[in-house]
C-alpha positions in Angstrom: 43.1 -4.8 -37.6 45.6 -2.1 -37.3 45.5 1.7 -37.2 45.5 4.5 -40.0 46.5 6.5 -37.7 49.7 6.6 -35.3 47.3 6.3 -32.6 44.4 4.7 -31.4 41.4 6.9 -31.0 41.3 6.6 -26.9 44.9 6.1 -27.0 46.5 7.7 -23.2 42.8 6.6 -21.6 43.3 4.5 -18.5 40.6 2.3 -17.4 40.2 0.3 -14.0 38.1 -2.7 -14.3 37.3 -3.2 -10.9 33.9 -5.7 -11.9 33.7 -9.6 -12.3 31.6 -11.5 -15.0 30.3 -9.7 -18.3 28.5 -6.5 -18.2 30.6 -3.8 -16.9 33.9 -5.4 -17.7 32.4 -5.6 -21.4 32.6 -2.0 -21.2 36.4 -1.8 -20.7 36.8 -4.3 -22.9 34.8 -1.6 -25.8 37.1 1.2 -24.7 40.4 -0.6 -24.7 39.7 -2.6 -28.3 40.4 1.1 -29.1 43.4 2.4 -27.4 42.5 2.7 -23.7 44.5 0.6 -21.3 42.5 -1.7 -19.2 44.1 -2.6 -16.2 41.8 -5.3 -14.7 41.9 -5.3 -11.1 41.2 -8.9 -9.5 41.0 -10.8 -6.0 44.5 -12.7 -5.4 42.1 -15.6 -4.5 41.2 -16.6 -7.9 40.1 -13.5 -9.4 37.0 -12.3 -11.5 35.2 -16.2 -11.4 34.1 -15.3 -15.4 37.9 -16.8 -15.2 36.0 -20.7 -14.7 32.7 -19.7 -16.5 31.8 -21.6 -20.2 34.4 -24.1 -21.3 37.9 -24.5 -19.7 41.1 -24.5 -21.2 44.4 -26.2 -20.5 45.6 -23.1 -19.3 44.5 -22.4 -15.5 41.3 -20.4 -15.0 41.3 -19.0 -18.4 38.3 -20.2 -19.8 37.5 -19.6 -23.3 34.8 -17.0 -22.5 37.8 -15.2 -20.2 39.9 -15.3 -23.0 37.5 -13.8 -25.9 36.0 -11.4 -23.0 39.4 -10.1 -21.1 40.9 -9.1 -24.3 44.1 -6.6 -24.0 43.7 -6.3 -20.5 46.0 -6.4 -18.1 45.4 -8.3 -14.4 46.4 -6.8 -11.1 45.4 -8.9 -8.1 44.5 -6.8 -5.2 42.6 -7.5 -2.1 40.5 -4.7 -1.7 39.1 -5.7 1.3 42.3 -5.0 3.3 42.8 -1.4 3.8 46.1 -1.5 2.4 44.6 -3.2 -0.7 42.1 0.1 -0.8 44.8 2.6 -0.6 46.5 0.7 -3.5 43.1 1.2 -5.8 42.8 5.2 -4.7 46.5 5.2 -5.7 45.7 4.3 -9.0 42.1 6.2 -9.2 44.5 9.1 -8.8 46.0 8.2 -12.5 42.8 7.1 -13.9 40.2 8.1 -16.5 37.4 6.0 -15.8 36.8 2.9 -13.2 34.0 0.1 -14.2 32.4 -1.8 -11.5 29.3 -4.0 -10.6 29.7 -5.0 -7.3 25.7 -5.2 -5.8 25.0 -1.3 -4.0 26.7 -0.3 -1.5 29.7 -2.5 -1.7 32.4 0.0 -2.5 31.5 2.1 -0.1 31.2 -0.9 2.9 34.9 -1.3 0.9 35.9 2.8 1.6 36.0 3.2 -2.2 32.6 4.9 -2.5 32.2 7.7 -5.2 32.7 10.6 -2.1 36.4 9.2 -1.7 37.1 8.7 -5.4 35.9 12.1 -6.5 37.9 13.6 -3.8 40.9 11.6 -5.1 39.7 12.6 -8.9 37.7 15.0 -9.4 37.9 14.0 -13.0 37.4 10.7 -12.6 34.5 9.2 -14.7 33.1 6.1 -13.1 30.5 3.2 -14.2 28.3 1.6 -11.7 26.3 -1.1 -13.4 24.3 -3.7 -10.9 20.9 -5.6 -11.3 18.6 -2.7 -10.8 20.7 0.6 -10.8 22.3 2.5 -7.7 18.4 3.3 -6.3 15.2 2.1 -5.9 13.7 -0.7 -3.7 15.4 -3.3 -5.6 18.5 -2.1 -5.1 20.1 -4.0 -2.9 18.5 -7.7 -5.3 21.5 -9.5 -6.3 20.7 -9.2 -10.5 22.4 -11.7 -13.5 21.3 -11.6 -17.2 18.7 -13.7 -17.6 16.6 -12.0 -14.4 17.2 -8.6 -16.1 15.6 -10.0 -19.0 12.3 -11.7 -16.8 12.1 -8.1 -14.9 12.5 -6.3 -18.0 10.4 -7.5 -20.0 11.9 -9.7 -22.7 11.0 -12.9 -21.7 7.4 -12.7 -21.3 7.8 -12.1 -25.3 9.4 -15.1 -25.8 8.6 -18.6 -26.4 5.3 -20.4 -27.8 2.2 -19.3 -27.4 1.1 -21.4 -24.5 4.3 -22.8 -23.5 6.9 -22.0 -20.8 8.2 -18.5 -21.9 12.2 -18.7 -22.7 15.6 -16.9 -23.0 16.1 -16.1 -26.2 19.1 -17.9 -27.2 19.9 -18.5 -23.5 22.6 -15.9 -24.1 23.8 -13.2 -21.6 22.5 -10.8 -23.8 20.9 -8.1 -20.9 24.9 -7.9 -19.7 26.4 -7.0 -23.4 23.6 -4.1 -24.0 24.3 -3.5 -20.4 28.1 -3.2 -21.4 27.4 -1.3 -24.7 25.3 1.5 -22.5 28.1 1.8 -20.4 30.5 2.4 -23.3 28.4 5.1 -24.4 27.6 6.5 -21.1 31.3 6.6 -20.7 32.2 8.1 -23.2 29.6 10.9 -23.5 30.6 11.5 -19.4 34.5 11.9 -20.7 33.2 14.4 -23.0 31.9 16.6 -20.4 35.2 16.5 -18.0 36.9 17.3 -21.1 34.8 20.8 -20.9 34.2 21.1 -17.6 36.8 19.1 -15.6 34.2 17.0 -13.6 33.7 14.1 -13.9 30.4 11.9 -13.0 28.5 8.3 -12.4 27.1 6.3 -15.1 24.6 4.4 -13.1 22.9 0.9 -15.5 20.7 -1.5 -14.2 20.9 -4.7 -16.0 17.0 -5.0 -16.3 16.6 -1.3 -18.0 19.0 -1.7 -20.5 16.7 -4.6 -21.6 13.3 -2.7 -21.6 15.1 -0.2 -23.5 15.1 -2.1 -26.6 11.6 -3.2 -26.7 10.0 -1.0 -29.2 6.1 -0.1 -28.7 5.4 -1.9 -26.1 5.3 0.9 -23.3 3.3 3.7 -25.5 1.0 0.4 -26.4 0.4 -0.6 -23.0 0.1 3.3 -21.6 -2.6 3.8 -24.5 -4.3 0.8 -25.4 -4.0 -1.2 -22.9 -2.6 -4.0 -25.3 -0.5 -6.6 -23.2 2.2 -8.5 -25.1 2.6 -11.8 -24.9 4.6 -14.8 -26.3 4.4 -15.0 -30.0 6.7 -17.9 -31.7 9.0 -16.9 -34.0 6.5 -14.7 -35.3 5.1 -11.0 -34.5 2.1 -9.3 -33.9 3.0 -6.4 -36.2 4.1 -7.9 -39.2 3.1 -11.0 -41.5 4.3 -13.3 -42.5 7.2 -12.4 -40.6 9.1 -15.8 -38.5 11.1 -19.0 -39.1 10.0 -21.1 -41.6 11.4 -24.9 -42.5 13.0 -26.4 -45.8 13.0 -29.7 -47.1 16.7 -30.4 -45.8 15.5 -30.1 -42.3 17.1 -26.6 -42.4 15.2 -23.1 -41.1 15.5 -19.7 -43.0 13.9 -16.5 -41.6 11.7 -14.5 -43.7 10.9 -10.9 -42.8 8.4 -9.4 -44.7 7.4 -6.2 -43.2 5.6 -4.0 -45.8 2.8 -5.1 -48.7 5.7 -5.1 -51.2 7.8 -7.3 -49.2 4.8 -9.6 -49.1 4.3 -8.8 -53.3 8.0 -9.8 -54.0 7.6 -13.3 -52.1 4.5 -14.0 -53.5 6.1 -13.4 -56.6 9.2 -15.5 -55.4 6.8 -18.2 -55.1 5.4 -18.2 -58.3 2.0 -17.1 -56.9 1.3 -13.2 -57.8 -2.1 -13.4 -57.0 -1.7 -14.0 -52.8 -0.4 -10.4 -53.0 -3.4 -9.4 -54.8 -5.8 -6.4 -52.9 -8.9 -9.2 -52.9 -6.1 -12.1 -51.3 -3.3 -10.7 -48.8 -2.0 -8.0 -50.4 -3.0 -6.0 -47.1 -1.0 -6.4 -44.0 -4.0 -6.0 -41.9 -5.3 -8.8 -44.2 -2.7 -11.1 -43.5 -2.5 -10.3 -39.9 -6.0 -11.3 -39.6 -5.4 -14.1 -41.7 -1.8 -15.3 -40.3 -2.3 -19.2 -39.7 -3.2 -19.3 -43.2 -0.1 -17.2 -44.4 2.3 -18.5 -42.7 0.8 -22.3 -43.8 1.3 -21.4 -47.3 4.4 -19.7 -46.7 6.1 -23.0 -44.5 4.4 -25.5 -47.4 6.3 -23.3 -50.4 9.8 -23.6 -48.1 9.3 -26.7 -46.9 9.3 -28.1 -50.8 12.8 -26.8 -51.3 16.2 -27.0 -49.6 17.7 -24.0 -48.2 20.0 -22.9 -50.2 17.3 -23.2 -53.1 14.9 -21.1 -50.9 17.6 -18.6 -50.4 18.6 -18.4 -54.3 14.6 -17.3 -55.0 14.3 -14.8 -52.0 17.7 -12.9 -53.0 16.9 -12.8 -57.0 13.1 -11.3 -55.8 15.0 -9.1 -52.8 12.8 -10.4 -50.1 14.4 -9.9 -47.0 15.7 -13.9 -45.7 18.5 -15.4 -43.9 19.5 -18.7 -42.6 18.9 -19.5 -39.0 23.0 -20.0 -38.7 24.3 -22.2 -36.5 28.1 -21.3 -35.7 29.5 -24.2 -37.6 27.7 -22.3 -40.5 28.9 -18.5 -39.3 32.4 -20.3 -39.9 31.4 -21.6 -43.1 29.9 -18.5 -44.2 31.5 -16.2 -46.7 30.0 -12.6 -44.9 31.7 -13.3 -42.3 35.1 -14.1 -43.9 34.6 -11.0 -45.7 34.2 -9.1 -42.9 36.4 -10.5 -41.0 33.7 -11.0 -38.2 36.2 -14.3 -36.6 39.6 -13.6 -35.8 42.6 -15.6 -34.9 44.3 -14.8 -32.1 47.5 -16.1 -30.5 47.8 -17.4 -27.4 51.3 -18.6 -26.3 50.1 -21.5 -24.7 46.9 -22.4 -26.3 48.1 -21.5 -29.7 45.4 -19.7 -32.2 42.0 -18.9 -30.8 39.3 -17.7 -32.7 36.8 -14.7 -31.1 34.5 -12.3 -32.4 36.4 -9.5 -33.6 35.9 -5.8 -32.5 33.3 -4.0 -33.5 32.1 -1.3 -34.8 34.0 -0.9 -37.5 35.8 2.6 -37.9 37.5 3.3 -41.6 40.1 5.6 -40.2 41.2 3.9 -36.6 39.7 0.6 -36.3 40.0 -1.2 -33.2 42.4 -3.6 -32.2 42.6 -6.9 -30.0 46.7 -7.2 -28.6 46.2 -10.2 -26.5 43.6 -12.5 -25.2 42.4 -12.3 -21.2 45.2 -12.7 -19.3 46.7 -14.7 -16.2 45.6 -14.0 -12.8 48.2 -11.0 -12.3 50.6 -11.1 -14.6 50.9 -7.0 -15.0 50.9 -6.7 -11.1 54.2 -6.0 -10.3 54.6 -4.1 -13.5 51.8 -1.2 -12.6 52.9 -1.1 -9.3 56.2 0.2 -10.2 55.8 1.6 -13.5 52.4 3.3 -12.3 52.6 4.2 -9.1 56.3 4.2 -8.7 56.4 1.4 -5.8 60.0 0.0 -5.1 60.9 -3.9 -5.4 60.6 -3.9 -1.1 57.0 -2.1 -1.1 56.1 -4.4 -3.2 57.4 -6.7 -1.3 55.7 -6.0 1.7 52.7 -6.0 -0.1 53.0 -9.4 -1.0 54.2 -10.8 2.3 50.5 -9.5 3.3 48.5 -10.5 1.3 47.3 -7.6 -0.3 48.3 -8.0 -3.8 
């Protein structure tokens, strides 16, 4: 993707990442997909450990999760527990728009680095705190990773089988990205309010309320019913039939049918009108009464037909269905290559890598990925010359120490 424009949109944006694994630094990596510069600052002693997390590479702690996640970022080791290492990070807060960390409460400021010193340093200065369970609270202090945030907040008890052990959907960090997205937007709506008033302020995320955020009724349900959620299948109390559903080829396709004419235009795709029919199912509140018995005639209907076939039927009656993709099918799948949702990327020692490309998608000044994660500092002796004006025997002496 390259610009329209002779700039990117947050083009002249500098961003310290200051955080280790996915959340926060997910944030950066948002903001520099679309201009900003993203200097990541790591610990000389093997920096952010997302470096040796998911599956390694021939290259030295760049896994390929670091190398799709660390996009056009640059790496400055610094050891910010030395006081010299500190003064180097005000240095740069002093030339910064924004700084992104996740460090567990309290640790910047055990560090010096607390928001009190930084504002002082920059007034402007916009930065994100993102930990397990926010800046306050009594929990704040509870060391917090994705898949807690998403026991505490309320996603897992929804998932699973009814009666079984409830699950992670997907086992995927997916309470860090939505934690990352938040902070993108919190970001950037705090930028716009230094840009009229000249102050900046915190964006303060905890992992675990970025993932209650996202679960619909379930709050006003609780507060005025009383109704309890629990696990449900693929399926959902609210809707019918509504889930995963298998086909003859020993393949799954999801059917969503969320309104009486979805249901009407299925039972038409399945040559049988009549279940739609006011005296059958035509009623949700009918079939939600009635959902064993649905979804039964529903599976039996996809079950006598291979996927694809299924699929052809659904699309020419425009009932909402997708296959359950795995990712050798997302790389077979021609959406995708439309899209361009995979992109190759070059790496000079790995050779072409494929990631998920940027996203959203902006017609006028997409985003843009430069370079996979980088080596443990590769950009350090560059910013601390070019940036902050150190000579070669600062730097020097910096290195003699220890401290970068």
């Amino acid at each position: 993707m390259n610009p329209k424009s002779e700039e990117h949109p947050l083009s002249g944006m500098r961003v310290l990442d200051v955080a280790t694994f996915i959340a926060a630094p997910y944030a950066a990596a948002i903001l520099g997909e679309f201009g900003a510069e993203v200097i990541k600052v790591e610990t000389p002693s093997g920096g952010d450990p997302f470096r040796r997390f998911g599956t390694p590479t021939d290259v030295a702690d760049c896994s390929l999760a670091w190398l799709s996640e660390a996009r056009n970022k640059k790496s400055i080791a610094i050891d910010l527990k030395q006081a010299a290492g500190a003064q180097v990070l005000k240095d740069m807060v002093a030339r910064c728009d924004v700084m992104c960390e996740n460090f567990r409460p309290g640790t910047l400021e055990k560090w010096g680095l607390g928001w009190d010193e930084l504002k002082a340093i920059n007034p402007g200065l916009v930065l994100l705190r993102v930990s397990g369970y926010g800046q306050t609270g009594p929990y704040r202090d509870r060391p917090g990773f994705a898949r807690i945030a998403h026991a505490v907040g309320g996603l897992t008890a929804l998932s699973g089988e009814p009666g079984g052990t409830p699950v992670t959907p997907g086992s995927t960090s997916l309470g860090d990205y939505m934690s990352g997205l938040y902070g993108a937007i919190g970001v950037l709506i705090a930028l716009r309010h230094r840009d009229k008033s000249g102050v900046g302020q915190i964006v303060d995320i905890g992992l675990y309320e970025s993932v209650f955020r996202v679960l619909d009724e379930l709050a006003p349900a609780y507060a005025l019913k009383g109704i309890v959620r629990e696990p449900e299948g693929s399926g959902t109390r609210n809707a019918c039939p509504h889930g995963h559903f298998p086909t003859a080829d020993d393949k799954w396709i999801a059917l969503a049918c969320t309104t009486d004419k979805m249901f009407a235009r299925l039972a038409s795709a399945m040559d049988k009108p009549d279940l739609a029919g006011p005296e059958m199912y035509g009623d949700q509140h009918k079939r939600l009464a009635a959902r064993d018995t649905v979804d039964r005639l529903v599976a039996a209907w996809t079950g006598s037909m291979g996927r694809d076939q299924v699929m052809e039927a659904c699309i020419a009656h425009e009932v909402p269905a997708g296959p359950l993709n795995t990712i050798a099918d997302v790389f077979e799948d021609p959406q995708f290559a439309a899209r361009e949702n995979l992109l190759t990327v070059h790496h000079p020692e790995l050779g072409d890598i494929v990631v998920p490309n940027v996203v959203p998608r902006l017609s006028e000044t997409p985003g843009h990925i430069n370079h996979l994660g980088p080596s443990l500092g590769t950009s350090t002796d560059d910013i601390l010359q070019n940036l902050l004006g150190l000579s070669e025997t600062e730097i020097d002496k910096l290195k003699q120490d220890g401290v970068v």
